[in-house]
C-alpha positions in Angstrom: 0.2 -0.4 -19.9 -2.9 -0.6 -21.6 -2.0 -3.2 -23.5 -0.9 -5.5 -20.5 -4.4 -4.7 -18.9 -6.0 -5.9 -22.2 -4.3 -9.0 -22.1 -5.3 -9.7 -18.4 -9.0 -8.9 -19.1 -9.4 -10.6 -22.7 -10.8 -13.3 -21.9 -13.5 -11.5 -19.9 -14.2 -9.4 -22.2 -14.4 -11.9 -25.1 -16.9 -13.9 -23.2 -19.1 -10.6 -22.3 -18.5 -9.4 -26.2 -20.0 -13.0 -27.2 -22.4 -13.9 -24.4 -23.9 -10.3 -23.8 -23.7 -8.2 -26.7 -23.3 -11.2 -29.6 -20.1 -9.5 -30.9 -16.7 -11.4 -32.3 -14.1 -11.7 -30.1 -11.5 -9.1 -29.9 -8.2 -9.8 -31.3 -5.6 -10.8 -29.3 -3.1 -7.6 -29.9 -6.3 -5.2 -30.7 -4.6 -2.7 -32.9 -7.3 0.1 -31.6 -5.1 0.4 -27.9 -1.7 0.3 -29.6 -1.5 4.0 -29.6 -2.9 6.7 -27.2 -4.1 8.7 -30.3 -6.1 5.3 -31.6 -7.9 4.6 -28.7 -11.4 4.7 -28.7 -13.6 6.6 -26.7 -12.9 5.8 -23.1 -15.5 6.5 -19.9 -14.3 6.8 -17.0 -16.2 6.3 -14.4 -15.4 8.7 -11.6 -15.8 12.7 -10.7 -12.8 15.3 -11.1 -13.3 16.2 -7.5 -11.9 12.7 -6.4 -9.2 12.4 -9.5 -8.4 15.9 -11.0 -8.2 15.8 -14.9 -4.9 14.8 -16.0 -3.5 17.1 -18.1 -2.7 15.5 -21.1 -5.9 13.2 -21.6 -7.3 13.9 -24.8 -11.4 14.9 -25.8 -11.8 10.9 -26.0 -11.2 10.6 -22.7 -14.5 11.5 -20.6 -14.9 11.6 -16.8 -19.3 10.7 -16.3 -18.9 10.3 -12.9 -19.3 7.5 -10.7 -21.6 4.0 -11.7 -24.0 3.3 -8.9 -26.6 1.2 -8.5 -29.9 3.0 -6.2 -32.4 2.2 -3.8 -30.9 -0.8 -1.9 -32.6 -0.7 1.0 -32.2 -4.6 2.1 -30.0 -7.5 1.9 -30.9 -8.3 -1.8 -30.5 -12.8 -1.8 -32.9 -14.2 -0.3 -30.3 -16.6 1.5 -28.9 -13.9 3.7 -32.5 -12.4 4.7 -32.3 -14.2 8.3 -28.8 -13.7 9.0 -29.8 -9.5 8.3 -32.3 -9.6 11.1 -28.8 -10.6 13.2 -26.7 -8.5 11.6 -29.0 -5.4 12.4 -29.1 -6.4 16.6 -25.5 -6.2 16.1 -25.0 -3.1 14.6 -27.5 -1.6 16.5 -26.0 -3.5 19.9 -22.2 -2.4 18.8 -21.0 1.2 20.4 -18.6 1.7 17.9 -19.6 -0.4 14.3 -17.3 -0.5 11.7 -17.0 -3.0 8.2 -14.3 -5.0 7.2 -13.5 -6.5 4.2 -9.9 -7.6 2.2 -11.2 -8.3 -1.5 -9.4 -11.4 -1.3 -9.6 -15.2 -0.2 -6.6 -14.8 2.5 -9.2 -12.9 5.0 -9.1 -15.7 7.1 -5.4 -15.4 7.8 -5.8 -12.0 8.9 -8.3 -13.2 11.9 -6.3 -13.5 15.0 -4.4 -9.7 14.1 -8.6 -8.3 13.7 -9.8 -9.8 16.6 -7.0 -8.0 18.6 -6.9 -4.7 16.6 -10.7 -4.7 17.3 -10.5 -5.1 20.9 -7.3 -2.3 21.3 -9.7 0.0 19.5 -12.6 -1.2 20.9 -15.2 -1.1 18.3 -17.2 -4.0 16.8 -16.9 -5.1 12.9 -19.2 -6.6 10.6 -16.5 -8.7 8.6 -17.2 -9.5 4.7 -15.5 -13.8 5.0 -16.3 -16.5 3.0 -18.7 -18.5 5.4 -16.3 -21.7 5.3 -14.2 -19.6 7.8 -17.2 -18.2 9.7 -17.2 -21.2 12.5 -13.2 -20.0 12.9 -14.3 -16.8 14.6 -14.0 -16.1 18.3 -14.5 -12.9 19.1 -17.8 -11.4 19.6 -16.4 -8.7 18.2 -17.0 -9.7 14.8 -20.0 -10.8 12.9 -19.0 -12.3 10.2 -21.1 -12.4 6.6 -20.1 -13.7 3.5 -22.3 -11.0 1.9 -23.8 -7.3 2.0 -24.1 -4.9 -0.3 -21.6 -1.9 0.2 -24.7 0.3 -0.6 -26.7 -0.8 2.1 -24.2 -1.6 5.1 -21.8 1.1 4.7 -24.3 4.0 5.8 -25.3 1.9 8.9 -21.9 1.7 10.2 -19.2 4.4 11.1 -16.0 3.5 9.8 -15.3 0.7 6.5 -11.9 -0.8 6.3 -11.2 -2.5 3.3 -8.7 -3.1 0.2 -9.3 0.3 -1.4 -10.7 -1.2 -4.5 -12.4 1.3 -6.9 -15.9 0.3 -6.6 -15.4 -0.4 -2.8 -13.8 3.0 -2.3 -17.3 4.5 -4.0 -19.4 2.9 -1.9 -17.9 4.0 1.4 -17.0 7.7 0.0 -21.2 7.7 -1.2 -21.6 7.1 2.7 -20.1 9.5 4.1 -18.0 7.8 6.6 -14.0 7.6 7.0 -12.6 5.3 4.9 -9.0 3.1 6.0 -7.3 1.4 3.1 -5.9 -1.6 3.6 -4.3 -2.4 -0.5 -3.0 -5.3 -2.1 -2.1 -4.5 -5.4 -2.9 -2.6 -8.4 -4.9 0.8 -8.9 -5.8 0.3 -4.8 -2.8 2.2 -3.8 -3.9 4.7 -5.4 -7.4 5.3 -4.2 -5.6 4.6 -0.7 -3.2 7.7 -1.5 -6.4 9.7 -2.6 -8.5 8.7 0.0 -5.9 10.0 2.4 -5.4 13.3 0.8 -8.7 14.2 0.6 -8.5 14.0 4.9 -11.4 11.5 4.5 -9.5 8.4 5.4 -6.1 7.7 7.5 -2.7 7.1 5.8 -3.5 3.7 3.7 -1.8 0.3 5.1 -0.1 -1.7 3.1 -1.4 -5.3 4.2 2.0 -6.5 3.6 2.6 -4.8 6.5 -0.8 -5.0 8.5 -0.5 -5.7 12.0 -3.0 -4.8 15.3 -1.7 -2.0 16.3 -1.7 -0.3 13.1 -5.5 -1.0 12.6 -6.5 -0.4 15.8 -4.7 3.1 15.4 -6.2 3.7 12.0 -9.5 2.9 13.6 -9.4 5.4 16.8 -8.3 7.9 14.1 -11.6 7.7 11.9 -14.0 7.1 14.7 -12.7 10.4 16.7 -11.1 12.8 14.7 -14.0 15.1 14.0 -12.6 16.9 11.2 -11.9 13.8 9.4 -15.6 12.6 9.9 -17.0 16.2 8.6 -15.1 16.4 5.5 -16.6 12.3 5.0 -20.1 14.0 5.2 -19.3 16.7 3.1 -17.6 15.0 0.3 -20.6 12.3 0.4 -23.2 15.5 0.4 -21.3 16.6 -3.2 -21.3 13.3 -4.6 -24.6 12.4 -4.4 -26.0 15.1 -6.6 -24.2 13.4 -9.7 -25.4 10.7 -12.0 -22.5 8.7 -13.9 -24.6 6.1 -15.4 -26.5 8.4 -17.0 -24.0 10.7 -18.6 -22.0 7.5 -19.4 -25.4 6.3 -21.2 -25.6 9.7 -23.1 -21.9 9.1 -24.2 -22.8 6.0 -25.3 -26.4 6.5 -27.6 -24.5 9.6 -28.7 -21.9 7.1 -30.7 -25.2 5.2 -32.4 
């Protein structure tokens, strides 16, 4: 498996190896991941109380704890700074505000099924869309923007819904709001599945079989089960006592 991944990711690495860090590029089979026992030392970022240790991960594996960026406070390009004056009236407008967002370029197919889940739930969702597809929306339920930082939106809303991406999944578990997982493919399941055990999130939704009535369920779930909402606060509460980038930066100068 980690092998496959390698050859996925090779030539994004190679091109960060060259461009960044002025290093050769990797070779094609690197003989470092053939074996478990070869590998080198591998950070992972995340915290134990989110992904338990797995039992037989060796001392090169280390867990630093999640890699976050701090202080966003504002919509950071410059090109979105009058569409964030609109985007606060409608959060601020919106009795029940939620964020939206698929990871993918197929959002736009999903439009007609949000625009109905929304109003069956009723709440009101800022929607993460390319804005080629902005002129396609209808519903003032939605406000659609191409871009926002997780960091800075999620805390202003009550409920994201998206892919269940890693990064993504840290934002919205840093803000202490219920999280519904919507995956596509990959390691999202799985943050769906642990999202869900946790009780911070509803059971995750396959968007292969997304439909209205599912979402708009998932979303009366998060906004009013109160125990669901707690343990979003709570969890959020824990994590934001840790620092991953800097024990992943110790790890690191402690190899120089």
């Amino acid at each position: 498996m980690t092998q496959a991944i390698w050859h996925s990711w090779r030539s994004e690495i190679n091109h960060a190896r060259h461009a960044d860090f002025g290093l050769p590029r990797a070779q094609w089979a690197d003989p470092s991941l053939q074996t478990f026992s070869r590998q080198p030392l591998t950070l992972n970022g995340f915290i134990e109380h989110i992904v338990p240790r797995p039992q037989d991960w060796n001392e090169k594996q280390i867990i630093t704890g999640y890699w976050r960026s701090y202080g966003v406070e504002q919509l950071a390009v410059q090109k979105y700074e009058r569409q964030a004056a609109q985007l606060h009236r409608f959060i601020d407008s919106s009795p029940n505000p939620i964020a939206i967002g698929f990871g993918s370029p197929g959002t736009q197919g999903y439009l007609p099924m949000l625009e109905e889940a929304l109003q069956l739930a009723n709440a009101q969702a800022v929607l993460t869309i390319p804005e080629k597809y902005h002129s396609e929306i209808k519903s003032k339920n939605i406000f659609p923007i191409e871009y926002a930082p997780h960091d800075w939106l999620y805390p202003r809303v009550k409920v994201a819904a998206h892919h269940g991406g890693a990064g993504t999944t840290s934002a919205s578990l840093h803000a202490g709001i219920p999280t519904i997982t919507m995956p596509l493919a990959i390691d999202q399941f799985f943050w769906g599945e642990r999202i869900y055990k946790m009780g911070v999130g509803p059971k995750p939704i396959p968007q292969r079989t997304l439909s209205a009535e599912k979402l708009a369920n998932a979303i009366q779930e998060s906004l009013y089960d109160a125990d669901m909402r707690e343990r979003a606060k709570t969890l959020s509460a824990r994590l934001v006592t840790e620092n991953g980038v800097r024990a992943a930066v110790r790890q690191m100068r402690d190899l120089m």
